[in-house]
Backbone bond lengths (Angstrom), bond angles and torsions (degrees), N, CA, C in turn:
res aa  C-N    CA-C-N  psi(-1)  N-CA   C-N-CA  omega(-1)  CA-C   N-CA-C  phi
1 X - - - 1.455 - - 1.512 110.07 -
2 X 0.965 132.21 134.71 1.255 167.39 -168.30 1.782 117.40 -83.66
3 X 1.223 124.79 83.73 1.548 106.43 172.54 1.427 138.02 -46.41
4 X 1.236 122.16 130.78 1.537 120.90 -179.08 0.931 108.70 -82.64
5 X 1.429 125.57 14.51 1.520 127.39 167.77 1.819 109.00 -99.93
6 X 1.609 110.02 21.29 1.387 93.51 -170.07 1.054 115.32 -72.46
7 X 1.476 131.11 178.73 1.671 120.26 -171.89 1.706 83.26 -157.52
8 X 1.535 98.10 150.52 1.400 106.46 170.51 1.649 104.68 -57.19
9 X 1.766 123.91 -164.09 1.121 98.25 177.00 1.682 113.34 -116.70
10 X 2.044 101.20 9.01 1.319 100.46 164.79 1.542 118.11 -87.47
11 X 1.624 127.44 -14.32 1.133 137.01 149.32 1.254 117.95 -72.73
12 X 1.313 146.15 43.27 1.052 142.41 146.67 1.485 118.26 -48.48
13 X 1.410 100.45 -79.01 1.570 126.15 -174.62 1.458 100.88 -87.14
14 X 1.102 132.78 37.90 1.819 122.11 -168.63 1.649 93.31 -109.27
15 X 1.446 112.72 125.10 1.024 112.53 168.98 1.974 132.82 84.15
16 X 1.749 86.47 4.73 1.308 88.89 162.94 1.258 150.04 -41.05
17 X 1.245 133.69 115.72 1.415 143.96 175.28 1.893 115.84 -73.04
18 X 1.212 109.45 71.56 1.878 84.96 -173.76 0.864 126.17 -57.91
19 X 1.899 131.36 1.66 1.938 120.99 -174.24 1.454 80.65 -93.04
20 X 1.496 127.87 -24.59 1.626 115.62 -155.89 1.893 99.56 -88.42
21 X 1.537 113.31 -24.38 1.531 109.00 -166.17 1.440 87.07 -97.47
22 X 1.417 135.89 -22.85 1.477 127.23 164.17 1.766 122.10 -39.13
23 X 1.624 86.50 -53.19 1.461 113.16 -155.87 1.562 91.74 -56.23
24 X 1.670 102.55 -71.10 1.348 109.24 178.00 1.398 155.01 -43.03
25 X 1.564 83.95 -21.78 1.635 102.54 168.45 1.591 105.41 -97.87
26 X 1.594 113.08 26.43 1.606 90.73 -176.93 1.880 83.73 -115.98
27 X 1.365 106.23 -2.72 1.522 114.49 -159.27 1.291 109.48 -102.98
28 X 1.472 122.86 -12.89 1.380 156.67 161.27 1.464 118.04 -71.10
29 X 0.975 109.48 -58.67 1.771 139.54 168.06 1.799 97.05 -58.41
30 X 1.184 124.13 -79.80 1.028 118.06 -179.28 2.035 131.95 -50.66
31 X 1.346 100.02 -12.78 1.409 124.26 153.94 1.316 118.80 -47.10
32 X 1.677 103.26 -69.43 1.395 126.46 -169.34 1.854 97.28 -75.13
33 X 1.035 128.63 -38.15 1.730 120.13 178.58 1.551 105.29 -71.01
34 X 1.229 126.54 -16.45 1.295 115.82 -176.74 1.586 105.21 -81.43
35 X 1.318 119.74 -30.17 1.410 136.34 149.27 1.426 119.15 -45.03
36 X 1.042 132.57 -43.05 1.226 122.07 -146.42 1.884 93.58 -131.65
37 X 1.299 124.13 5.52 1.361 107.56 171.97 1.534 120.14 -95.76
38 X 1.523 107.31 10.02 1.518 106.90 -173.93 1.662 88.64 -106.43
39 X 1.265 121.07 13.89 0.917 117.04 173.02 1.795 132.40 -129.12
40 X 1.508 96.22 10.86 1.748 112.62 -173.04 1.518 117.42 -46.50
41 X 1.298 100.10 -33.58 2.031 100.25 170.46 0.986 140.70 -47.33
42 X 1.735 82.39 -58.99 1.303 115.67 162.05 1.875 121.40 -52.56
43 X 0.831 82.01 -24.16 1.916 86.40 -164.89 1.643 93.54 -92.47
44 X 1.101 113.44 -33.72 1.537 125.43 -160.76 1.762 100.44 -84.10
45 X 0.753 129.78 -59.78 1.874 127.14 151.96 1.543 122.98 -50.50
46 X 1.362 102.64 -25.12 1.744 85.97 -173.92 1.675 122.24 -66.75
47 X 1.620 95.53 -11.64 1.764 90.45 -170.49 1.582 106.60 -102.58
48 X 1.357 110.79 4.87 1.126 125.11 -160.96 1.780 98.99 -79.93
49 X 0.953 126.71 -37.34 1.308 126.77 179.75 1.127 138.39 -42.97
50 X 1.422 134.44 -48.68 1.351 164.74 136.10 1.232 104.86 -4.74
51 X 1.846 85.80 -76.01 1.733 107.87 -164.69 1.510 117.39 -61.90
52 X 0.986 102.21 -38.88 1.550 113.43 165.65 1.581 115.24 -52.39
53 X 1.050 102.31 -84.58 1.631 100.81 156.93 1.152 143.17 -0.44
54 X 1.314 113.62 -48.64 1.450 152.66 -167.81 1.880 104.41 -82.32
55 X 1.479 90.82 -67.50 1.397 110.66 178.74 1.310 119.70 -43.15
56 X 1.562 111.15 -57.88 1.449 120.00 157.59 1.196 127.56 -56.10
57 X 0.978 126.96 -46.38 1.746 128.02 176.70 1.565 91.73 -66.11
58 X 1.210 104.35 -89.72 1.320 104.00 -151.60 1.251 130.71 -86.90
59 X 1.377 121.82 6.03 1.476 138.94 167.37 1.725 105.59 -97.90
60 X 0.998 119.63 -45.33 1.478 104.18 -175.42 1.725 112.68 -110.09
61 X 1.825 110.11 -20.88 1.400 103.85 171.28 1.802 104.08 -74.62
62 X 1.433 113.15 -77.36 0.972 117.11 -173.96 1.466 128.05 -47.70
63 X 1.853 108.15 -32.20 1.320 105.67 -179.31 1.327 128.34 -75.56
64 X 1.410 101.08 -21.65 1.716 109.85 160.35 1.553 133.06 -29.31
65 X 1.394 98.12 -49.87 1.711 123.81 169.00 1.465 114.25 -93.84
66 X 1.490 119.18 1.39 1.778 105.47 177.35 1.800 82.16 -107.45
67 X 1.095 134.43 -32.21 1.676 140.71 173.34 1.576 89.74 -37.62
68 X 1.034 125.66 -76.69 1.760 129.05 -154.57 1.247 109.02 -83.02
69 X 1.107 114.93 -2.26 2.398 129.16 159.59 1.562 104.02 -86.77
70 X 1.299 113.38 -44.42 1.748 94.92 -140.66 1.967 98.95 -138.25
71 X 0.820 121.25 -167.46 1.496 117.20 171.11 2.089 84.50 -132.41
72 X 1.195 134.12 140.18 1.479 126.50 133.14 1.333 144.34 -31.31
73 X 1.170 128.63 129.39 1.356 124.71 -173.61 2.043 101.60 -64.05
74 X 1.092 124.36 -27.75 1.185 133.50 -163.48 1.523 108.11 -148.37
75 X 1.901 121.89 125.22 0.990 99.12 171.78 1.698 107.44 109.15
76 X 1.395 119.93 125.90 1.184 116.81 168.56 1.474 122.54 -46.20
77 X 1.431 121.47 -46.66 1.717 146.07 -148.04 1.229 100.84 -137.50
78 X 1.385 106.28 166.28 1.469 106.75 172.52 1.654 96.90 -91.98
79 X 1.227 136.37 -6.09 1.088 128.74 174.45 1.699 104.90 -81.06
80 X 0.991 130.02 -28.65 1.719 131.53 158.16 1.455 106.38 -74.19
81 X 0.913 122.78 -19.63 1.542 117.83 166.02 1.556 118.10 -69.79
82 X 1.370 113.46 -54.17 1.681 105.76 168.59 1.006 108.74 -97.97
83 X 1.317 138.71 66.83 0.895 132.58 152.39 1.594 124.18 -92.24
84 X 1.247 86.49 -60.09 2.084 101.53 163.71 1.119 111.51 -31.66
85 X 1.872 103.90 -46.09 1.851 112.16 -159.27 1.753 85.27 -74.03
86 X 1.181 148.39 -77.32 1.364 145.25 142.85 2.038 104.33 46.27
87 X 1.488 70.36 -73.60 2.030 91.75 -169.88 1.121 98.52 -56.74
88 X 1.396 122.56 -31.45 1.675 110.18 -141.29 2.207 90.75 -100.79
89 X 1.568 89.08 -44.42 1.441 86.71 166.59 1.458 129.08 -40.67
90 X 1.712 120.92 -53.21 1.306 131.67 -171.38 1.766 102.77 -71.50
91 X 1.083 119.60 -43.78 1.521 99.56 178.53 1.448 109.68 -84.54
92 X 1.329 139.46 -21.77 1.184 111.99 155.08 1.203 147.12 -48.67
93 X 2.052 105.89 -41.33 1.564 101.34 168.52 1.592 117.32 -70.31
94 X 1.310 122.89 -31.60 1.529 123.88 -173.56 1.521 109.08 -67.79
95 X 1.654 107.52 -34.54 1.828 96.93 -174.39 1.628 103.91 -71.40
96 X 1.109 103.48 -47.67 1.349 91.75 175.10 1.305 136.26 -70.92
97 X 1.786 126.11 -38.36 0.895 96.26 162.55 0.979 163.30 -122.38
98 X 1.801 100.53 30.76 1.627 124.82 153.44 1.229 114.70 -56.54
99 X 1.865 116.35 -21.75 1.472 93.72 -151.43 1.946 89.57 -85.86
100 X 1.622 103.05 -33.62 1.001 113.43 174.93 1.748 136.38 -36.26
101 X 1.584 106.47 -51.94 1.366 111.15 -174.65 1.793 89.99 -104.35
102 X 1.432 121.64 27.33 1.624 113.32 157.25 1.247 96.63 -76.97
103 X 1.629 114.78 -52.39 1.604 121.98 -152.13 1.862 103.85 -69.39
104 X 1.468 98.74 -33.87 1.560 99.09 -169.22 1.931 97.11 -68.72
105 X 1.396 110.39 -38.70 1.221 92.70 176.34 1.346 136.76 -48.22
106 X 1.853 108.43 -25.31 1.477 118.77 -172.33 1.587 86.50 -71.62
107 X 1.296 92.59 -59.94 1.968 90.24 -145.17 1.734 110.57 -64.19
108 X 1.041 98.77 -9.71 1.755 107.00 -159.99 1.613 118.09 -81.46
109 X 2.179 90.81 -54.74 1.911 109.95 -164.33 1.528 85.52 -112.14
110 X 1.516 111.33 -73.78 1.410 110.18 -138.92 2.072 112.55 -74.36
111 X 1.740 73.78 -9.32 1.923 81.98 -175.15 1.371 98.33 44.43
112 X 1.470 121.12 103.73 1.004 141.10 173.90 1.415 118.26 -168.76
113 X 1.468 97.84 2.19 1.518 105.83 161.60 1.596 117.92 -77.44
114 X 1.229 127.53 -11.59 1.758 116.95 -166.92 1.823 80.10 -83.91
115 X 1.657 138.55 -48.28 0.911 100.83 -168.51 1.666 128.68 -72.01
116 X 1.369 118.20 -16.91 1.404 120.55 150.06 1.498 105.57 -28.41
117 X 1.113 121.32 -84.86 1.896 109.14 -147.78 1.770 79.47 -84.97
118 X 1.111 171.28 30.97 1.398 140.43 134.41 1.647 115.29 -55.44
119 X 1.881 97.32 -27.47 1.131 108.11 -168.19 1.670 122.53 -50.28
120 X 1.321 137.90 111.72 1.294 137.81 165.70 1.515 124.14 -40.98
121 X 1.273 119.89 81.42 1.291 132.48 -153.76 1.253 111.31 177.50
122 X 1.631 121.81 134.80 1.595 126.98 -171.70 1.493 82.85 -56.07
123 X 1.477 88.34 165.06 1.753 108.75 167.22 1.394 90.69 -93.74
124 X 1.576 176.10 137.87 1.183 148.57 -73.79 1.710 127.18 38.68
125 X 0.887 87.88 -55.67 1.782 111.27 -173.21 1.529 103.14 -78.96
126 X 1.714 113.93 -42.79 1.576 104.71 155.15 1.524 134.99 -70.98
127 X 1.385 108.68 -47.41 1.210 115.20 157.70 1.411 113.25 -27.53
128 X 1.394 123.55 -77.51 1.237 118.83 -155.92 1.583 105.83 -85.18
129 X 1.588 130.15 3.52 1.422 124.61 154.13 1.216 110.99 -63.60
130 X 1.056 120.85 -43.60 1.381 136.66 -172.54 1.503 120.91 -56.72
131 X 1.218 99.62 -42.61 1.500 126.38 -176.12 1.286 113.11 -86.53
132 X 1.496 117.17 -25.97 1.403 108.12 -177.13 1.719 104.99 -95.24
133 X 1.562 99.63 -8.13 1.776 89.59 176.25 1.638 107.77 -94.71
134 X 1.508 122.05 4.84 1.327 113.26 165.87 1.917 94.14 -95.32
135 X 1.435 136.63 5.21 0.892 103.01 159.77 1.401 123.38 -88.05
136 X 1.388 113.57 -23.94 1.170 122.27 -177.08 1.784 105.65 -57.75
137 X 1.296 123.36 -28.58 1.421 114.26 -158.83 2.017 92.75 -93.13
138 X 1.641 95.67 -43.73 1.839 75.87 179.64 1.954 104.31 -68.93
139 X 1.231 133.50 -8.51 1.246 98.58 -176.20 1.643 117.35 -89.95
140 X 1.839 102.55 -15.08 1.421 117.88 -178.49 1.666 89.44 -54.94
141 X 1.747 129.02 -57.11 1.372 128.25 -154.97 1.512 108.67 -64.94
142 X 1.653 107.07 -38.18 1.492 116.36 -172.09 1.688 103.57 -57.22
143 X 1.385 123.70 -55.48 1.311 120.25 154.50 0.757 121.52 -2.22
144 X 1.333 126.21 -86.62 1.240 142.89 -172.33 1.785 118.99 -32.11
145 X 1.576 90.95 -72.23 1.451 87.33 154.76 1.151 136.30 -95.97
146 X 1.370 121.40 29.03 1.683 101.08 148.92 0.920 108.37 -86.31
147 X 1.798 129.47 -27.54 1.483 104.85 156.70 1.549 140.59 -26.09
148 X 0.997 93.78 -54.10 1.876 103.38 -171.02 1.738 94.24 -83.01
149 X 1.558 139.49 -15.66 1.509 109.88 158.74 1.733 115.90 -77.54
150 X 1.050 109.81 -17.37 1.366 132.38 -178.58 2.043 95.50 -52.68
151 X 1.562 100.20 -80.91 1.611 118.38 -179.45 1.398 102.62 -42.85
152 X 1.672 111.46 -43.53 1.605 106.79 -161.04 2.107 102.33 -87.44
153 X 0.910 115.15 -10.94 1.429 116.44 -172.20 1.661 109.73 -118.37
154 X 1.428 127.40 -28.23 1.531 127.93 -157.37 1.205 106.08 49.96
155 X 1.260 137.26 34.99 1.691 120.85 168.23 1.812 98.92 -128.27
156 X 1.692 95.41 89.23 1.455 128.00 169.39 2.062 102.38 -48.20
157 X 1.213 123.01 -65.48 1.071 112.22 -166.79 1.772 128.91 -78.01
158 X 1.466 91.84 -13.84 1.547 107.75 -173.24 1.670 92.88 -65.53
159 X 1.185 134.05 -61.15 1.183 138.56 -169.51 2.093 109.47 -77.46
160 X 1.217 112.76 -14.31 1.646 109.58 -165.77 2.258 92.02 -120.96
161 X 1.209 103.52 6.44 1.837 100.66 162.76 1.498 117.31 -64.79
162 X 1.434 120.90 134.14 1.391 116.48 177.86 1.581 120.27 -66.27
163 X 1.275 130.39 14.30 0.984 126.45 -169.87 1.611 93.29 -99.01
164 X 1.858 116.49 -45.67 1.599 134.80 -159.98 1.601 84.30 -72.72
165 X 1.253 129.61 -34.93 1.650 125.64 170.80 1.306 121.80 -75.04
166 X 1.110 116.52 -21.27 1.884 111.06 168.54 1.365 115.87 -75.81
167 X 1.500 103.11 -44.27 1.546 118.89 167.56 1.698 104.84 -38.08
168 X 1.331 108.65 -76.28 1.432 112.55 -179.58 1.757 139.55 -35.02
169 X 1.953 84.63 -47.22 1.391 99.22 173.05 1.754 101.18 -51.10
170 X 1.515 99.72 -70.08 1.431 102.63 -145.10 1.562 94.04 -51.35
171 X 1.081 138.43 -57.22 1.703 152.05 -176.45 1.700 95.40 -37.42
172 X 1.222 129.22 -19.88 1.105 116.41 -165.64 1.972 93.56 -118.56
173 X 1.332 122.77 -19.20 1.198 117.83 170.00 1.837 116.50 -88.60
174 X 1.253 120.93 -7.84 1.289 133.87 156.79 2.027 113.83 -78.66
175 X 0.674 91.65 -61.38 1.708 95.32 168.26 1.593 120.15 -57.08
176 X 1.710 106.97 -38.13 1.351 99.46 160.48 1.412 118.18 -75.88
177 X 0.881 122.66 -20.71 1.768 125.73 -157.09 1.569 80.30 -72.62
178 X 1.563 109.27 -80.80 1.768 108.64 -173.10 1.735 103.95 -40.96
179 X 0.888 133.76 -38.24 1.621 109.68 176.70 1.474 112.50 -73.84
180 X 0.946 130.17 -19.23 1.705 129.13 166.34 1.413 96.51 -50.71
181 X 1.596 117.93 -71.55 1.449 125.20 -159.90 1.327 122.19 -72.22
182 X 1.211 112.55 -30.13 1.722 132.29 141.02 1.766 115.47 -38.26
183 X 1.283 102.51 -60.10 1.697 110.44 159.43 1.153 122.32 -25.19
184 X 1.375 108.71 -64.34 1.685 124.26 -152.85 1.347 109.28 -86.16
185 X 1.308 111.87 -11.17 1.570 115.46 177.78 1.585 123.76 -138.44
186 X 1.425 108.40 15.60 1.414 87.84 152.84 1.459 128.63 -87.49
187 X 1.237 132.23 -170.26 1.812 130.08 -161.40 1.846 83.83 -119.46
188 X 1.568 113.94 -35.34 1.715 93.75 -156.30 1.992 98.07 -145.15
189 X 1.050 101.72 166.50 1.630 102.32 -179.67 1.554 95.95 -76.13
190 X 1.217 133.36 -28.15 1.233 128.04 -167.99 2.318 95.42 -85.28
191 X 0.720 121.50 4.45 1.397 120.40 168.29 1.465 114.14 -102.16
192 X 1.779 120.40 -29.27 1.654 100.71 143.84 1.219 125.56 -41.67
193 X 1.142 140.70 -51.82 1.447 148.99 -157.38 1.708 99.05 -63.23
194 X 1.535 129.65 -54.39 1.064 148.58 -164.99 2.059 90.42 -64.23
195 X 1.238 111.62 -67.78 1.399 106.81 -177.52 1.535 125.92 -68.70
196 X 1.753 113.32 0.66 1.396 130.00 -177.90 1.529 96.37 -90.07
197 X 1.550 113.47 -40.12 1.604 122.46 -156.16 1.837 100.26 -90.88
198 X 1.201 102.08 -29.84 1.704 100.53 169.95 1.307 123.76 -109.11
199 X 1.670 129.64 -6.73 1.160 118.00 170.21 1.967 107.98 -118.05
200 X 0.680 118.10 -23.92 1.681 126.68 -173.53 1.531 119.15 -108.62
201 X 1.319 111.58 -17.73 1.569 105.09 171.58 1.791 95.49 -84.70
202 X 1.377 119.88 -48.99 1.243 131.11 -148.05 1.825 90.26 -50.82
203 X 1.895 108.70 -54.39 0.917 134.33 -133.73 2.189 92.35 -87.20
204 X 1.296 92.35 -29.33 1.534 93.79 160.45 1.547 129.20 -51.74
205 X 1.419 118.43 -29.93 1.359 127.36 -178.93 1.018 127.79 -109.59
206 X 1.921 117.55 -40.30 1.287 120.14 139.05 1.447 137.17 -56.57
207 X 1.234 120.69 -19.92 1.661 117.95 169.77 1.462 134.17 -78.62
208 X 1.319 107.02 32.55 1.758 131.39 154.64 1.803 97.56 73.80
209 X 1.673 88.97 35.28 1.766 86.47 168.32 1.518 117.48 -75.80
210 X 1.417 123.94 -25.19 1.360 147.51 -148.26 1.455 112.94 -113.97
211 X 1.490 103.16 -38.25 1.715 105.82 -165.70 1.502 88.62 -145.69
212 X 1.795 90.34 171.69 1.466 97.21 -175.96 1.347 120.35 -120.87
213 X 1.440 111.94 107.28 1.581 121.13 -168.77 1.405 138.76 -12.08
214 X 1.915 107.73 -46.46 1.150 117.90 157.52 1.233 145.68 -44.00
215 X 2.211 109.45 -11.36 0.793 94.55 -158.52 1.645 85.17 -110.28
216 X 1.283 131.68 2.05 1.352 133.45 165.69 1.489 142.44 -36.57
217 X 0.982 152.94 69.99 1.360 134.50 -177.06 1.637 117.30 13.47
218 X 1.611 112.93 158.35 1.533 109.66 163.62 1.643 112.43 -32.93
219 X 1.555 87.96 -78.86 1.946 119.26 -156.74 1.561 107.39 -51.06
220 X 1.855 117.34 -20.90 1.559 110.34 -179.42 1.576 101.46 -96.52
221 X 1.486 115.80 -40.03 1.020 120.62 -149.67 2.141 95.14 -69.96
222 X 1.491 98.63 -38.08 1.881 89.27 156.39 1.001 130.69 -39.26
223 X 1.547 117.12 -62.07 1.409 133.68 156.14 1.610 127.17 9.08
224 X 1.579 73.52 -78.50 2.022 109.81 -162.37 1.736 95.42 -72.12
225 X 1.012 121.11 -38.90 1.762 135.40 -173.70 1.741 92.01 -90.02
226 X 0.855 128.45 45.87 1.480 123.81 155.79 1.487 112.84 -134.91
227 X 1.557 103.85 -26.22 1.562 114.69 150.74 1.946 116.44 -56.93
228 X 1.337 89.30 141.03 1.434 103.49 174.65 1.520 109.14 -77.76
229 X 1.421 119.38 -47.56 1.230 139.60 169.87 1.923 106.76 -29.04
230 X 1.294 105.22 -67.27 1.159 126.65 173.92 1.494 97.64 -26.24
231 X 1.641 120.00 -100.13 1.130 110.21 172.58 1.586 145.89 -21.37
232 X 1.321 114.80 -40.42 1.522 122.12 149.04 1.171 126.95 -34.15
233 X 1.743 101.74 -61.98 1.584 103.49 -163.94 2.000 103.73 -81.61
234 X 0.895 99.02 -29.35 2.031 102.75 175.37 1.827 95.34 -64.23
235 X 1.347 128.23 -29.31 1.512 120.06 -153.27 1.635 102.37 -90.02
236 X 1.666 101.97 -38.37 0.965 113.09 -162.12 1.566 102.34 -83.40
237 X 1.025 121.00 -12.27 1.843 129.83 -171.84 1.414 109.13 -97.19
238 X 1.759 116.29 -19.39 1.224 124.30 174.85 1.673 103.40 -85.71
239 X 1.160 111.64 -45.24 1.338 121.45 175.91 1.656 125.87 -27.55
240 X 1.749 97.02 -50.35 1.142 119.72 -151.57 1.320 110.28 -94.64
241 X 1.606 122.40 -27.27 1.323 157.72 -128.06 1.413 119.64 -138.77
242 X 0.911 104.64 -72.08 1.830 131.61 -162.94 2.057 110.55 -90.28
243 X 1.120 130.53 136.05 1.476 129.70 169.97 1.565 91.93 -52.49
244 X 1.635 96.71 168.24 1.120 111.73 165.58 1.639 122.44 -73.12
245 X 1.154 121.60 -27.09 1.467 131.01 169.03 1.506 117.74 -37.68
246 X 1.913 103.84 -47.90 1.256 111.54 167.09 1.848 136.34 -95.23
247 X 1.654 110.54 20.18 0.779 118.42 -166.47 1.866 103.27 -75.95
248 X 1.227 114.72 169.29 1.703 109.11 -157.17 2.373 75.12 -111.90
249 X 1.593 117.50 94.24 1.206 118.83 -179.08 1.701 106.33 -59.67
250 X 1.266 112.55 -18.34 1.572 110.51 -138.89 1.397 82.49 -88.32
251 X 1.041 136.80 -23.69 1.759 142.57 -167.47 1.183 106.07 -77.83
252 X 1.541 139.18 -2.67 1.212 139.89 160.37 1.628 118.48 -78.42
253 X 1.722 110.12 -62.40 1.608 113.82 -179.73 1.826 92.30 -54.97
254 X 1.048 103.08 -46.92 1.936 95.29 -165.15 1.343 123.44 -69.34
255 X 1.290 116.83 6.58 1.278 132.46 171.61 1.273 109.21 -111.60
256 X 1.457 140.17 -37.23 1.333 162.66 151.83 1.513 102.14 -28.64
257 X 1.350 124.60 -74.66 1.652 142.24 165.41 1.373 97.16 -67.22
258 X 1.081 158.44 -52.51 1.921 127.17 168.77 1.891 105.43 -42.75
259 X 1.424 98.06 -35.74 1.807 82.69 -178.02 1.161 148.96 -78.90
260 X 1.480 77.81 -9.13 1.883 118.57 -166.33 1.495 99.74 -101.96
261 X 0.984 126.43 -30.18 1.622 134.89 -173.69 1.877 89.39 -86.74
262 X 1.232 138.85 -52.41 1.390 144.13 160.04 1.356 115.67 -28.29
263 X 1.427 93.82 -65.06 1.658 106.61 176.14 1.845 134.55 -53.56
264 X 1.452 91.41 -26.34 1.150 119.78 150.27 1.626 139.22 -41.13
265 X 1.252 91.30 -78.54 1.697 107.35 -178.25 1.462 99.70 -94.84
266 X 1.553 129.15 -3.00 1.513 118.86 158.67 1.630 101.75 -55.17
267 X 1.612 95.57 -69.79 1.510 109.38 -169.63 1.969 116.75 -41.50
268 X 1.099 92.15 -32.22 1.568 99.65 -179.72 1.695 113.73 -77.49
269 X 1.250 99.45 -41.37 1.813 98.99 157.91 1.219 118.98 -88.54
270 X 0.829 156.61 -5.27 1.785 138.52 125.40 1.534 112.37 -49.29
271 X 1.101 137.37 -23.04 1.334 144.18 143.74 1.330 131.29 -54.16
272 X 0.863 111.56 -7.00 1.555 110.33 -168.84 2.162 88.21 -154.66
273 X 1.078 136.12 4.75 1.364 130.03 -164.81 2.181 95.75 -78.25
274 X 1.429 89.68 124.39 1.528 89.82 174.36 1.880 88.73 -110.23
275 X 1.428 107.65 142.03 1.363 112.03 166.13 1.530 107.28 -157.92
């Protein structure tokens, strides 16, 4: 089925209303929370696993022995060192891929996607409902653990400053955006797994949750900075850690434009989505 919201693709954006694509994406959004609040526990532990994981192995096993090698670029410990990266990890996998296997659920089992696009509403206005309820689920998880750097460090404000929360949001509205568009085009639940195992595991270890970019060669340290992730976990570690003098500013607009460039070609595939 075919949306009646299709639009050529120079009428996409022609003629936008922002109180009306506001409105709509808050009415969209509120769809998806009526969904997802019998389930906040649930959502709020699921990302927790990993990170935990992580923490233990390699923040308090391993960091024990990188403590008595090295000092951190950020951070008393190397266990205050990944920690941020921690945060930035858990809302990345949850925005995406709750937001991801929500959408596969419409289009896939419950077919409940044709009434999505019948809906009278820019495809914009879905997009970004969509997107703002995978932020809500990575920031419910991020919670979670900033709690436990909170318990494990006592430094309440390093992790609860509005700057370490803008960081987050946007990191968590880029990660949702790609699981919207990830949504709309896979064929099977078993083809999440394929884009989890080559773009989001990889991007878990390479995205400067662990180590610190600077200290990379040219040819990797490109690499690692082509991840969005990357930027998160350096922003969010400066955030927490570092004066503002040394905060890395540029990791805000460039995360800002990954979301906006998302927001984009979301809106254009809800425009054009045949299912």
């Amino acid at each position: 089925m075919k949306s009646n919201l299709s639009l050529p693709l120079e009428k996409t954006f022609k003629g936008l209303h922002l109180p009306t694509i506001l409105t709509d994406s808050l009415t969209v959004f509120w769809g998806e929370w009526l969904k997802l609040r019998v389930r906040i526990v649930q959502v709020a532990a699921t990302g927790l696993v990993s990170p935990l994981i992580y923490i233990l192995g390699f923040g308090l096993g391993l960091g024990s022995a990188l403590d008595a090698a090295m000092k951190p670029a950020a951070g008393a410990n190397y266990l205050e060192f990944i920690l941020p990266g921690m945060v930035a990890l858990s809302s990345m996998t949850i925005s995406f891929g709750g937001t991801t296997f929500s959408l596969c659920g419409e289009r896939l089992y419950s077919k409940t996607f044709e009434e999505t696009l019948l809906m009278p509403v820019h495809p914009l206005s879905l997009y970004l409902g969509k997107m703002l309820a995978g932020i809500l689920r990575g920031m419910m998880t991020s919670a979670s653990v900033i709690l436990i750097a909170i318990l494990f460090t006592g430094k309440v404000w390093s992790f609860l400053n509005p700057l370490f929360g803008l960081l987050l949001i946007l990191n968590c509205a880029v990660f949702a955006g790609l699981g919207v568009i990830v949504g709309l085009n896979v064929k099977s639940i078993e083809s999440v797994g394929l884009y989890n195992n080559f773009l989001i595991v990889p991007m878990s270890f390479l995205g400067a949750t662990f180590f610190d970019p600077k200290t990379l060669p040219l040819i990797l340290k490109a690499i690692v900075y082509l991840l969005p992730l990357s930027y998160t976990s350096t922003g969010l570690r400066a955030a927490a850690y570092l004066p503002l003098s040394e905060f890395p500013w540029y990791s805000i607009p460039i995360l800002l434009i990954v979301a906006i460039a998302l927001a984009i070609l979301g809106a254009y595939q809800f425009s054009h989505q045949q299912d």
